[in-house]
N, C-alpha and C positions, 0 to 999 in steps of 0.2 A: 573709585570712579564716580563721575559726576551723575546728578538726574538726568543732565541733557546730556551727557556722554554714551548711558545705557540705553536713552529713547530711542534713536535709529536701530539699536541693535533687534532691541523687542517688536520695533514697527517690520521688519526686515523678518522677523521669523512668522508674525502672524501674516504676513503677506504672501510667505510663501506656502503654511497652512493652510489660507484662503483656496488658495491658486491648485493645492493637491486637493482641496475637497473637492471643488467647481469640477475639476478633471474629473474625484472618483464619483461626482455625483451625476454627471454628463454618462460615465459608462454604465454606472446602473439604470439609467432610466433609456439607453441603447438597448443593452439585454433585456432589460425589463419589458421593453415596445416588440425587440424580436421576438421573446418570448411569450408574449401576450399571440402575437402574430402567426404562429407555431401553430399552435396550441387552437387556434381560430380556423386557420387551416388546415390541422386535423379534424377539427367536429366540423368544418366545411367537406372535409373526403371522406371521411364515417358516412356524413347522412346520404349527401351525391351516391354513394358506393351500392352496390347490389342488397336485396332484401330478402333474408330470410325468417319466415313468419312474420311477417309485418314488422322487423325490427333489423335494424342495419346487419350486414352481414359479420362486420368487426367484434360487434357486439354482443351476435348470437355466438360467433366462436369463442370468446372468454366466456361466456356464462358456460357451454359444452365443456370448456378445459378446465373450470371449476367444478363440474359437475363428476367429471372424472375422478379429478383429487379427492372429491368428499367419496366417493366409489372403492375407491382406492385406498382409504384412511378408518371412513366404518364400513361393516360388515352388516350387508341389507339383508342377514338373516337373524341382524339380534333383534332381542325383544325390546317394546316400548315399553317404558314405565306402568304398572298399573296401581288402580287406589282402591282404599276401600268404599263400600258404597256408599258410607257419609257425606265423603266430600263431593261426590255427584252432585249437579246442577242443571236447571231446568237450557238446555243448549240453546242459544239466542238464533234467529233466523237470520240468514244471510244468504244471497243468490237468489234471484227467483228464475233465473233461466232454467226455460225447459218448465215451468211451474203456472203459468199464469193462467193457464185455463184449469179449470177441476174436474181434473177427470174420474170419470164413473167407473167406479171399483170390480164393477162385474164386469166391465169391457177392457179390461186387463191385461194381456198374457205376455209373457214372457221371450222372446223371438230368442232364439239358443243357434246359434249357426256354425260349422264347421266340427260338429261331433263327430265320432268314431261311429260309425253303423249303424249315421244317423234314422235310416229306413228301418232298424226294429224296434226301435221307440214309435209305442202307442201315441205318443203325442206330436209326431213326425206328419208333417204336409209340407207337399211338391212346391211347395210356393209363400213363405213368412209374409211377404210383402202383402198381401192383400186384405191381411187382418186391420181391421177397422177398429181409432178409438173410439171411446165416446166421451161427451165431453157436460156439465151442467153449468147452463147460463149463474143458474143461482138470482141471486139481486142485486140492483145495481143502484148505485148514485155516482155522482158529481161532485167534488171538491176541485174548486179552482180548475185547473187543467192537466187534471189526475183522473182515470176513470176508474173507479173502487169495483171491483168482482167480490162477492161473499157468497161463495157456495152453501145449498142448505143443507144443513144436516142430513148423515151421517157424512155426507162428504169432506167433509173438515170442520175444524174444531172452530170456531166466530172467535176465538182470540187470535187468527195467525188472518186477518185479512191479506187476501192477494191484487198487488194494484197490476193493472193493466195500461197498457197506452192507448188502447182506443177499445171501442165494441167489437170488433171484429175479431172473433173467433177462428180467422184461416189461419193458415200455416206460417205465422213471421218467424224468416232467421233472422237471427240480432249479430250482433256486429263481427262476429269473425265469419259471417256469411255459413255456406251452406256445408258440412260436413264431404268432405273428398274421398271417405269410408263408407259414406253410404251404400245400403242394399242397393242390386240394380233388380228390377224387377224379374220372377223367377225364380230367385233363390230359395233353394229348399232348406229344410230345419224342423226346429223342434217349436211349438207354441206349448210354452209349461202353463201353468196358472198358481195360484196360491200356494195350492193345496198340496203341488208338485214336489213344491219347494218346502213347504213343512213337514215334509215326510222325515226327513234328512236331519241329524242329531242339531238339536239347539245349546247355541255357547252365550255367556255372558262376558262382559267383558268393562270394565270402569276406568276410563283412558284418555288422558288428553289431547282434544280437540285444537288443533295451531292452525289459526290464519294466517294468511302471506302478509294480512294489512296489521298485523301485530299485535293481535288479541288472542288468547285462551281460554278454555274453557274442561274441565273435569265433564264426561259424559258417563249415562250409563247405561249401553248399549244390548243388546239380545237380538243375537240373529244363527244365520249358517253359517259355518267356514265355509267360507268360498274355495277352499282345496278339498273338503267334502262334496262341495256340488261338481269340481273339475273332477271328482271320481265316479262322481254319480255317473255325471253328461260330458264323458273323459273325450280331450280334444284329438280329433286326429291325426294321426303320426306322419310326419313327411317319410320321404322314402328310407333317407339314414335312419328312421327308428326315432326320433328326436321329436322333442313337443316342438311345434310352432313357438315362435318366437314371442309376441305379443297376445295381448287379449284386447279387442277393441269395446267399448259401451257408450250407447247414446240413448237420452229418452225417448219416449213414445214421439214419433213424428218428425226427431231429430234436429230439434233446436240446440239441447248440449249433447258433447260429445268427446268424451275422453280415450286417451291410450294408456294402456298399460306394459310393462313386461312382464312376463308369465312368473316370473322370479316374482313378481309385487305381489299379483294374486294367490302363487302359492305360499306365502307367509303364513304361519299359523293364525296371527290376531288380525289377519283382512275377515271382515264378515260381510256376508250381503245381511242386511241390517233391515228387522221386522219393526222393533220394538225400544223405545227410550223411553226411563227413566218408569220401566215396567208396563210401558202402555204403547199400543200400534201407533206408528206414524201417524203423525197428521200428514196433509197433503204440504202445505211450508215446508216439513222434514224429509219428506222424500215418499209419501205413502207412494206405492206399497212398500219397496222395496228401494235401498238404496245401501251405499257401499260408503264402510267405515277402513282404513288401511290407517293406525296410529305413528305409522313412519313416516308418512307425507301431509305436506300440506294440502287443507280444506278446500282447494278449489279441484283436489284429484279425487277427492270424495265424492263423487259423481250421486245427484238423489233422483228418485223416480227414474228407476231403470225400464227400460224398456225391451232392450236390446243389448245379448254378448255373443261376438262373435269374438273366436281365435285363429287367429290369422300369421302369417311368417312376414308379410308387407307391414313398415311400421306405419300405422294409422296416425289419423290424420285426429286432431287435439284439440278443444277449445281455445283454452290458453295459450297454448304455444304461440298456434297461429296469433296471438297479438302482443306478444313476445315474453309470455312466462318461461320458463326452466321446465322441460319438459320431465324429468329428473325428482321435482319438486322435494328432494329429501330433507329432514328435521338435522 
């Protein structure tokens, strides 16, 4: 066969090569625009759609059905990892909700609500809500449009400066707003103090610290089992004989404010937590008292307690409300 015998044959098949691409290229870039279009009109009905904690309702149901699975898969009564004290580290500051004013350590106490027989504990009064903190301006400067608080000694240590957003010292909630577990005034309970609380056997414990935003840290922690203090100041029994379901905690004045389930707190390695790295809180770490649970993450670590009540209503959550995992597990 000739060159110009075979030319129309070869012109004749890349012609019709051409012709089935242009087709299969015409269909993918159809599916391709539907798909885009899909897919646009989903995260169009996601965000339109109902909100639960500040986060589309689609949303918060897979994180819950994930939450479940990891529930369902580990066992929230095994132990975390622990080290020796070697590899303990100084734990880096993160959070200052619920921390920006310094509060004065004798104006303290501990609000305990919903105990057993609350009225024969010595430390029992008709009414939690009326205890007053108190709080120390300290010294102040200006940078740029930052207002610097440094409490004076003994109130916190001058390496953990605390920034503030303006002078004013009253009451600001910060952005998930105002706690919907709050005391309502009246509520009777217990106001413990320090001293209450160190009566009650002290544990150590050298355990890693996880942030949600993806950093670690080895801590070396001393405080109470918070399942020794639930026996201390043991919560009261609903009528089936059953502990309440949750345990709620917020700081002094109730800027943060976490939930817990009673399963979390009775863990052996949850501590309410005195002492790191051998030494009392500073106020940045949570002085006085603040809550170590090595199964979840750092933002359930709740510092500068103020307030635990145990409740059967599941309480209302910093994070959640702005659409963490209420769950938080490792």
């Amino acid at each position: 066969m000739s060159e110009n015998e075979s030319k129309p044959a070869s012109e004749s098949t890349d012609a019709r090569i051409r012709a089935a691409s242009r087709k299969q290229t015409r269909r993918s870039f159809t599916l391709a625009t539907l798909a885009a279009a899909a897919g646009y009109g989903l995260y169009r009905w996601i965000e339109a759609g109902p909100k639960i904690g500040m986060q589309p309702a689609a949303l918060r149901r897979a994180i819950q059905a994930n939450a479940a699975v990891s529930r369902a898969l580990f066992d929230e009564r095994a132990l975390a990892p622990t080290y020796p004290v070697e590899r303990a580290e100084h734990l880096r500051i993160n959070g200052l909700i619920g921390l920006k004013q310094a509060l004065l350590p004798e104006s303290w106490r501990l609000q305990v609500v919903g105990v057993a027989n609350e009225a024969s504990f010595p430390q029992y009064v008709p009414d939690v809500t009326t205890w007053k903190y108190a709080y120390s301006r300290g010294s102040e400067s200006t940078e740029g449009d930052h207002f610097t608080f440094i409490p004076p000694e003994p109130v916190i240590n001058r390496l953990d400066p605390i920034l503030a957003s303006s002078q004013d010292h009253s009451h600001p909630y910060e952005e998930a707003g105002q706690s919907k577990s709050a005391l309502p005034a009246g509520t009777p309970g217990l106001l413990l103090t320090l001293d209450d609380i160190a009566k009650l056997p002290t544990h150590e414990l050298v355990t890693e610290f996880k942030c949600v935003e993806g950093w670690s840290q080895i801590a070396q922690w001393s405080g109470i089992r918070m399942l020794d203090f639930l026996e201390a100041f043991p919560p009261a029994k609903k009528p089936d004989g059953t502990l309440p379901r949750y345990v709620y905690m917020e700081t002094p004045n109730g800027d943060y404010y976490v939930g817990y389930d009673m399963a979390v707190c009775r863990h052996p390695q949850t501590l309410l937590v005195t002492h790191m790295a051998g030494q009392p809180l500073t106020q940045l770490h949570g002085a006085p008292l603040r809550l170590h649970t090595p199964t979840k993450y750092g933002y359930k670590q709740i510092k500068r307690i103020g307030l635990i009540a145990y409740t059967d209503t599941k309480p209302d959550d910093y994070w959640t409300k702005l659409g963490y995992d209420w769950y938080a597990g490792l």
